[in-house]
mmCIF file of the C-alpha atoms, coordinates in Angstrom:
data_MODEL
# 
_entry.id   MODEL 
# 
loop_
_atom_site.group_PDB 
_atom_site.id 
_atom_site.type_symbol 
_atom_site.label_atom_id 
_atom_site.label_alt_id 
_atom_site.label_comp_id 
_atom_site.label_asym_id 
_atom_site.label_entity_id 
_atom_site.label_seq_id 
_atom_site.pdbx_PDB_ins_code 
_atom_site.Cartn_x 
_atom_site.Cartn_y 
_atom_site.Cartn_z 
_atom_site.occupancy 
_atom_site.B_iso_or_equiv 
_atom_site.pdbx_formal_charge 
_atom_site.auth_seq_id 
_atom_site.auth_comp_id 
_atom_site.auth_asym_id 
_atom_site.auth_atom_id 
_atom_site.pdbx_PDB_model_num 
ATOM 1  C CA . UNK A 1 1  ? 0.000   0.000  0.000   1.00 0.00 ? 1  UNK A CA 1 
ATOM 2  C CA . UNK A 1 2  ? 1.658   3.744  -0.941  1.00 0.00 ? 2  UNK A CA 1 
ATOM 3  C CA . UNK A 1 3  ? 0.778   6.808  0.850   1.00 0.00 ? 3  UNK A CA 1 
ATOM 4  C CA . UNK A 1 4  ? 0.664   9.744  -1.036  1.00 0.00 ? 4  UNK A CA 1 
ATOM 5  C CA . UNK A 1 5  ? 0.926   13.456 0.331   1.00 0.00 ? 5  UNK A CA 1 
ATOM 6  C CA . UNK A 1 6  ? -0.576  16.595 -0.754  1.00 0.00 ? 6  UNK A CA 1 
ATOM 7  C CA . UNK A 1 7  ? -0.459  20.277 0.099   1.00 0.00 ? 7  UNK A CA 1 
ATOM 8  C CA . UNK A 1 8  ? -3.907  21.686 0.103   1.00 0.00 ? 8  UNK A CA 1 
ATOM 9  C CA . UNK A 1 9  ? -4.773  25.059 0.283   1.00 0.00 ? 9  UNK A CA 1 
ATOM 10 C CA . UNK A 1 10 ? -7.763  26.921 1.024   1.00 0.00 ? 10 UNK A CA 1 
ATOM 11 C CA . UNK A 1 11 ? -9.806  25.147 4.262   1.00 0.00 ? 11 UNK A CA 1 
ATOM 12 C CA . UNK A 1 12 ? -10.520 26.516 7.022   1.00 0.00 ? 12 UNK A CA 1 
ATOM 13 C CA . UNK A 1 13 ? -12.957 24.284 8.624   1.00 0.00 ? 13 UNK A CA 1 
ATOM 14 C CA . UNK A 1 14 ? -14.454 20.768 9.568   1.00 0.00 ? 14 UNK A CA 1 
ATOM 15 C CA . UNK A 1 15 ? -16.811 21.450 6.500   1.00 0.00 ? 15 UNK A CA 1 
ATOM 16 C CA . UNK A 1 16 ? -13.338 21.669 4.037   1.00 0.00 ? 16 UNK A CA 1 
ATOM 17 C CA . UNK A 1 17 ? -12.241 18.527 4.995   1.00 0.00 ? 17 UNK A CA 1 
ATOM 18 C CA . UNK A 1 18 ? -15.522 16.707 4.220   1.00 0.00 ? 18 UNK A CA 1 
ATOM 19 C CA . UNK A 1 19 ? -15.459 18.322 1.578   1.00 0.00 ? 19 UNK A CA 1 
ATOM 20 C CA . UNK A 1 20 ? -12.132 16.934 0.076   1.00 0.00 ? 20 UNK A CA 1 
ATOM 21 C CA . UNK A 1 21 ? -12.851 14.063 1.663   1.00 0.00 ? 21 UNK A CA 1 
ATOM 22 C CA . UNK A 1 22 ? -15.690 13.507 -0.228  1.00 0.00 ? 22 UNK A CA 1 
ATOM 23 C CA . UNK A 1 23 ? -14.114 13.971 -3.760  1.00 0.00 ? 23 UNK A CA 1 
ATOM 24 C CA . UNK A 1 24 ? -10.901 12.024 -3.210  1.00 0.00 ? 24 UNK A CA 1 
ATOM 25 C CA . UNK A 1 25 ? -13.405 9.031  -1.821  1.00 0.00 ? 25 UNK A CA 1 
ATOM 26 C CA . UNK A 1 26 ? -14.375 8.461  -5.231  1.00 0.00 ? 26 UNK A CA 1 
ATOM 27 C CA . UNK A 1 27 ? -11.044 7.852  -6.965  1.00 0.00 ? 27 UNK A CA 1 
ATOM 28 C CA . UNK A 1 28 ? -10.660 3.966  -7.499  1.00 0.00 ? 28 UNK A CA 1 
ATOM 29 C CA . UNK A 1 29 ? -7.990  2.550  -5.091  1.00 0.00 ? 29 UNK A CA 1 
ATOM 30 C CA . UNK A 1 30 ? -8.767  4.604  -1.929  1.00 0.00 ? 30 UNK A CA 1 
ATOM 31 C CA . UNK A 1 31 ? -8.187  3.054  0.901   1.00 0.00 ? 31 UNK A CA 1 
ATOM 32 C CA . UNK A 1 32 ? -7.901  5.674  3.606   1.00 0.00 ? 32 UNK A CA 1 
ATOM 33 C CA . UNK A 1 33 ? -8.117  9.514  3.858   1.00 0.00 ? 33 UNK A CA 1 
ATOM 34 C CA . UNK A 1 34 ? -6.789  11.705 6.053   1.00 0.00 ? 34 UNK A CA 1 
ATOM 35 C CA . UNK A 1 35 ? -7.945  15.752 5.708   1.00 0.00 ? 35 UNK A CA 1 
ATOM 36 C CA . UNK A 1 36 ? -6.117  18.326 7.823   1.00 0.00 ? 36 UNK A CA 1 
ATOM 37 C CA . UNK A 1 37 ? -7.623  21.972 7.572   1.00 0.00 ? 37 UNK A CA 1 
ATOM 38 C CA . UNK A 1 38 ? -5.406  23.288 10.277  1.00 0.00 ? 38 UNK A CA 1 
ATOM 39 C CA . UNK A 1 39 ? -2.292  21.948 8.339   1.00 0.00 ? 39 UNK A CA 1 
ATOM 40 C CA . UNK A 1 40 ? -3.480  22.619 5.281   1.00 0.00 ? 40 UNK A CA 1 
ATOM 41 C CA . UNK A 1 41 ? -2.794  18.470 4.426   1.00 0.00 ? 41 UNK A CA 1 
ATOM 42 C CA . UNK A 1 42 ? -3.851  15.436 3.021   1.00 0.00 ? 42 UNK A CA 1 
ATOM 43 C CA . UNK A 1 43 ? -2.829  11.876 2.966   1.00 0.00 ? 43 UNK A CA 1 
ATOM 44 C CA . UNK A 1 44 ? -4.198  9.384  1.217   1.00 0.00 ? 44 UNK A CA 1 
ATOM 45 C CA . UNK A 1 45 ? -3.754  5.225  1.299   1.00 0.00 ? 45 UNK A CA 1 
ATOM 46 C CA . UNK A 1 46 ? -3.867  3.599  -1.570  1.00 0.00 ? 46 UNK A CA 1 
ATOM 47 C CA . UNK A 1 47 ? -3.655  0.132  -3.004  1.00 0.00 ? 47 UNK A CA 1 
ATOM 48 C CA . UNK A 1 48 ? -4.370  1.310  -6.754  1.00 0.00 ? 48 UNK A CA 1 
ATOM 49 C CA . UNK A 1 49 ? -1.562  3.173  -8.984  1.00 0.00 ? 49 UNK A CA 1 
ATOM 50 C CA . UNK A 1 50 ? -3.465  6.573  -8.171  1.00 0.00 ? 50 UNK A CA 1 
ATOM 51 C CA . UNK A 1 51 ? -2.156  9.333  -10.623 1.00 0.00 ? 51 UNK A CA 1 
ATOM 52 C CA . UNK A 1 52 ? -1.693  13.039 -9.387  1.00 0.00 ? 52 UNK A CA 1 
ATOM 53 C CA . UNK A 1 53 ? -3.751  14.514 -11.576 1.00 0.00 ? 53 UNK A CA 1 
ATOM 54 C CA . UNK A 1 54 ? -6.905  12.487 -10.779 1.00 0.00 ? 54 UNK A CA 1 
ATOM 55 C CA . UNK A 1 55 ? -6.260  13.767 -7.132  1.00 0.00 ? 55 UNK A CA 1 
ATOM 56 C CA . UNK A 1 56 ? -5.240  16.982 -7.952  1.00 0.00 ? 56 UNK A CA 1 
ATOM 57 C CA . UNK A 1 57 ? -8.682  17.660 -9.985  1.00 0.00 ? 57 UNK A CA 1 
ATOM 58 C CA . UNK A 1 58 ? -11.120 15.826 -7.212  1.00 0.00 ? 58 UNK A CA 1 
ATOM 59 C CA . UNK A 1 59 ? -9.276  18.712 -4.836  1.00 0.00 ? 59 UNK A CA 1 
ATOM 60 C CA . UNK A 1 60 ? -10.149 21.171 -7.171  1.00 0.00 ? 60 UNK A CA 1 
ATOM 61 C CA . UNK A 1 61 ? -13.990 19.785 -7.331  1.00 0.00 ? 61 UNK A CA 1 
ATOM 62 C CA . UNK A 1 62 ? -14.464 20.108 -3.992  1.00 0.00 ? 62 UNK A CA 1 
ATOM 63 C CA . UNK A 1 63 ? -12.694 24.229 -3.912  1.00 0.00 ? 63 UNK A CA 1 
ATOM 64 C CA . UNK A 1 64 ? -10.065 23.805 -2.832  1.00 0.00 ? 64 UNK A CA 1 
ATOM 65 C CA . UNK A 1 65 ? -6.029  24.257 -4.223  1.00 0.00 ? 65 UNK A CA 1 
ATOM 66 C CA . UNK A 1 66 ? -3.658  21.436 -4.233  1.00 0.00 ? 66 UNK A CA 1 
ATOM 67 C CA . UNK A 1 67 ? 0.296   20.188 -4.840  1.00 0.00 ? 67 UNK A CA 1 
ATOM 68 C CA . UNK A 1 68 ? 2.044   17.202 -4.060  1.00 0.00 ? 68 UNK A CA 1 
ATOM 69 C CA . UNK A 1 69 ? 4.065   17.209 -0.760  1.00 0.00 ? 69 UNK A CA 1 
# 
């Protein structure tokens, strides 16, 4: 299983993290999601060969700014 780090920017709340979480739930290969609006992070766990860009547009679906840590 990988774990892949990303830079998000733009939450401020409980409500952002759902958010994201919510969007990067529906890539194929998620296994486990971790938001953070206070450090502005998220990790994801994945069994799949999960390409950036997929992530980086479901961040930018649910408003919010992202980069790979």
């Amino acid at each position: 299983m990988a774990e892949l780090q990303y830079t998000v920017t733009g939450m401020t709340c409980g409500h952002c993290e759902a958010s994201v979480r919510r969007e990067v739930s529906k890539l194929t290969g998620v296994e486990d999601i971790q938001v953070s609006a206070a450090a502005g992070t998220l990790k994801i766990a994945t069994a799949a060969d999960l390409a950036d860009e997929a992530v980086l547009a479901a961040v930018d679906e649910a408003g919010y700014a992202a980069a790979r840590a």
